[in-house]
MISE-833365 format. One record per residue (C-alpha): residue in one letter; x, y, z; residue number from 0. Coordinates in nm, 3 decimals, m for minus. Last residue first. Layout:
code, u, v, w, pos
A, X, Y, Z, NUM
...
***
This chain:
code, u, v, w, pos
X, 24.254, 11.861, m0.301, 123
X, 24.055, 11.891, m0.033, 122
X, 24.035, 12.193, 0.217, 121
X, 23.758, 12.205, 0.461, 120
X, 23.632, 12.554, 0.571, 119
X, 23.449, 12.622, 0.882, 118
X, 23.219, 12.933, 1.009, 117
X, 23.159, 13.182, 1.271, 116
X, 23.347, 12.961, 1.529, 115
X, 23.371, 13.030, 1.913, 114
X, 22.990, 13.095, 1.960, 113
X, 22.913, 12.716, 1.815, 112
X, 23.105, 12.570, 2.043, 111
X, 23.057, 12.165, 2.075, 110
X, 22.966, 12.179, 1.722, 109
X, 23.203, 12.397, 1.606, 108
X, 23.510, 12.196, 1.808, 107
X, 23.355, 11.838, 1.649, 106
X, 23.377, 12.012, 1.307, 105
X, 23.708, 12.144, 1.343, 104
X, 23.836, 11.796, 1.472, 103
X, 23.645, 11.580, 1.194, 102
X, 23.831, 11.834, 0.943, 101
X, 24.182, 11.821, 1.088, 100
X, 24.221, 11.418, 1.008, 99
X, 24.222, 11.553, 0.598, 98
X, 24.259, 11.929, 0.601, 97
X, 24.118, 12.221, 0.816, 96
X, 24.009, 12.570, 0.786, 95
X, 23.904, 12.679, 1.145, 94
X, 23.704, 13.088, 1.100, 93
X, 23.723, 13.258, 1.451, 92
X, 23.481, 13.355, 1.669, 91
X, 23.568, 13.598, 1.950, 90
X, 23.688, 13.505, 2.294, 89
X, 23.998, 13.597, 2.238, 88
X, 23.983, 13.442, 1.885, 87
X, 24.388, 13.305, 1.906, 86
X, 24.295, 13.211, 2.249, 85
X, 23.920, 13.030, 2.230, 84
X, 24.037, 12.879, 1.906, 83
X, 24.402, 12.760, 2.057, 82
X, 24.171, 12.601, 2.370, 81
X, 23.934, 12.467, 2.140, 80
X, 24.189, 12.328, 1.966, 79
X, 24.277, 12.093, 2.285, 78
X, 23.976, 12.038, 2.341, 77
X, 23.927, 11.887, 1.994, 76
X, 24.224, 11.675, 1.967, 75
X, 24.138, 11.512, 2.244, 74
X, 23.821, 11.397, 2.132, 73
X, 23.974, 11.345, 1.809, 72
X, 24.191, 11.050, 1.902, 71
X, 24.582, 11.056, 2.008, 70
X, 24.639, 10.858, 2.256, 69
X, 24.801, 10.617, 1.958, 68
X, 25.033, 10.921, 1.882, 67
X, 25.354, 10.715, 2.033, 66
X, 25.271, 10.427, 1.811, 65
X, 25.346, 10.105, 1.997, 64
X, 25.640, 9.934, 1.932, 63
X, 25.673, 9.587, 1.810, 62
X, 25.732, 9.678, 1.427, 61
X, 26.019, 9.884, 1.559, 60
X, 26.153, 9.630, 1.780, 59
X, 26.150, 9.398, 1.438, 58
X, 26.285, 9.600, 1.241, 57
X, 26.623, 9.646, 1.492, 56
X, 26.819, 9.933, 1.369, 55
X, 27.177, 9.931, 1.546, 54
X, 27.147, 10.179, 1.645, 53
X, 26.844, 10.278, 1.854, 52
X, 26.645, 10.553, 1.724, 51
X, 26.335, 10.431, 1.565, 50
X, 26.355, 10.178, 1.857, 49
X, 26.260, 10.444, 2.046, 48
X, 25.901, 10.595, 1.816, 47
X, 25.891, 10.962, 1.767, 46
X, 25.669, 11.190, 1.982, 45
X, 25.511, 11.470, 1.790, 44
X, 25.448, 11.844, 1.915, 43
X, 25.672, 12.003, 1.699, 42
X, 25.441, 11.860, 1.422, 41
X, 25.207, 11.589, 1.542, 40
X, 25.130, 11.405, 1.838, 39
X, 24.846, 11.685, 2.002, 38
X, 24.732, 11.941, 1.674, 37
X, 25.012, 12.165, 1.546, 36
X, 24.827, 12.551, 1.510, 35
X, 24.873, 12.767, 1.163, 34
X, 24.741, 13.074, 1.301, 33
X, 24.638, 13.360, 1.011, 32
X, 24.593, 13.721, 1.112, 31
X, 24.379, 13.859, 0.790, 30
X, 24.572, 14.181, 0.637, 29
X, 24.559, 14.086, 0.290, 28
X, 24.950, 13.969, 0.324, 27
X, 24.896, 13.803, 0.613, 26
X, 24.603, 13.601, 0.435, 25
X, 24.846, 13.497, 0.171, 24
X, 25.168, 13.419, 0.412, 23
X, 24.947, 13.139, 0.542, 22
X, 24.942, 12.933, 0.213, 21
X, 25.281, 12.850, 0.170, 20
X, 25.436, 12.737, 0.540, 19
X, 25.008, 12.591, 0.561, 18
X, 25.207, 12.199, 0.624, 17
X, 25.439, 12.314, 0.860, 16
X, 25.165, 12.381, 1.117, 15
X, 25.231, 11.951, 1.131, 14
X, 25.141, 11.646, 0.984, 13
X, 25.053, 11.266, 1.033, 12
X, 24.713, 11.328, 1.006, 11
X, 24.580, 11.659, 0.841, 10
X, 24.655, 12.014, 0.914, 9
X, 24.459, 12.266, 1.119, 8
X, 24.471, 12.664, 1.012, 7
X, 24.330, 12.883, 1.234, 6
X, 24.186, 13.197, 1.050, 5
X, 24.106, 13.525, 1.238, 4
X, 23.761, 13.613, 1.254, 3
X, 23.464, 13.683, 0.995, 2
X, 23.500, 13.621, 0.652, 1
X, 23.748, 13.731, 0.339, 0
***
């Protein structure tokens, strides 16, 4: 199966959620599997106020800025690095990433090399 556990990295506007299906198969083989939630998404999301506020006000919600719009791949990128560096313990690891997650994979391989043996970019 390759070198390294496997950290899975979903697209834009997801979550770990997204690999619920596909990270059981690895497990099952015997591979250790990490489904991590990049910054603004998943668990890790912000949600917009006015989404909340009752009643619902369109317009306020228009108005509002995105709560993830700090979110860039730069960021996104050091912050995997850190999940690499700990789900690898120092070892490399193999990223598989979807959608907004491949830019970030490829920006944390090329930054450090020695922490990934190789990346995989899902597409459907």
């Amino acid at each position: 199966m390759g070198p390294g556990p496997l950290v899975l990295v979903h697209g834009a506007f997801h979550g770990a959620w997204c690999w619920n299906e596909v990270i059981v198969e690895p497990a099952a083989l015997g591979r250790q599997a990490v489904a991590v939630d990049l910054p603004g998404h998943g668990l890790r999301a912000s949600r917009p106020a006015a989404l909340l506020r009752r009643p619902f006000d369109p317009g306020a919600f228009a108005a509002e800025f995105s709560p993830s719009a700090h979110v860039d791949i730069a960021r996104a990128a050091a912050e995997l690095t850190d999940a690499v560096r700990r789900v690898g313990r120092g070892a490399p690891v193999t990223p598989a990433a979807h959608s907004f997650g491949g830019p970030v994979v490829t920006r944390v391989a090329q930054e450090n090399p020695g922490l990934v043996a190789r990346v995989v970019h899902v597409s459907r």
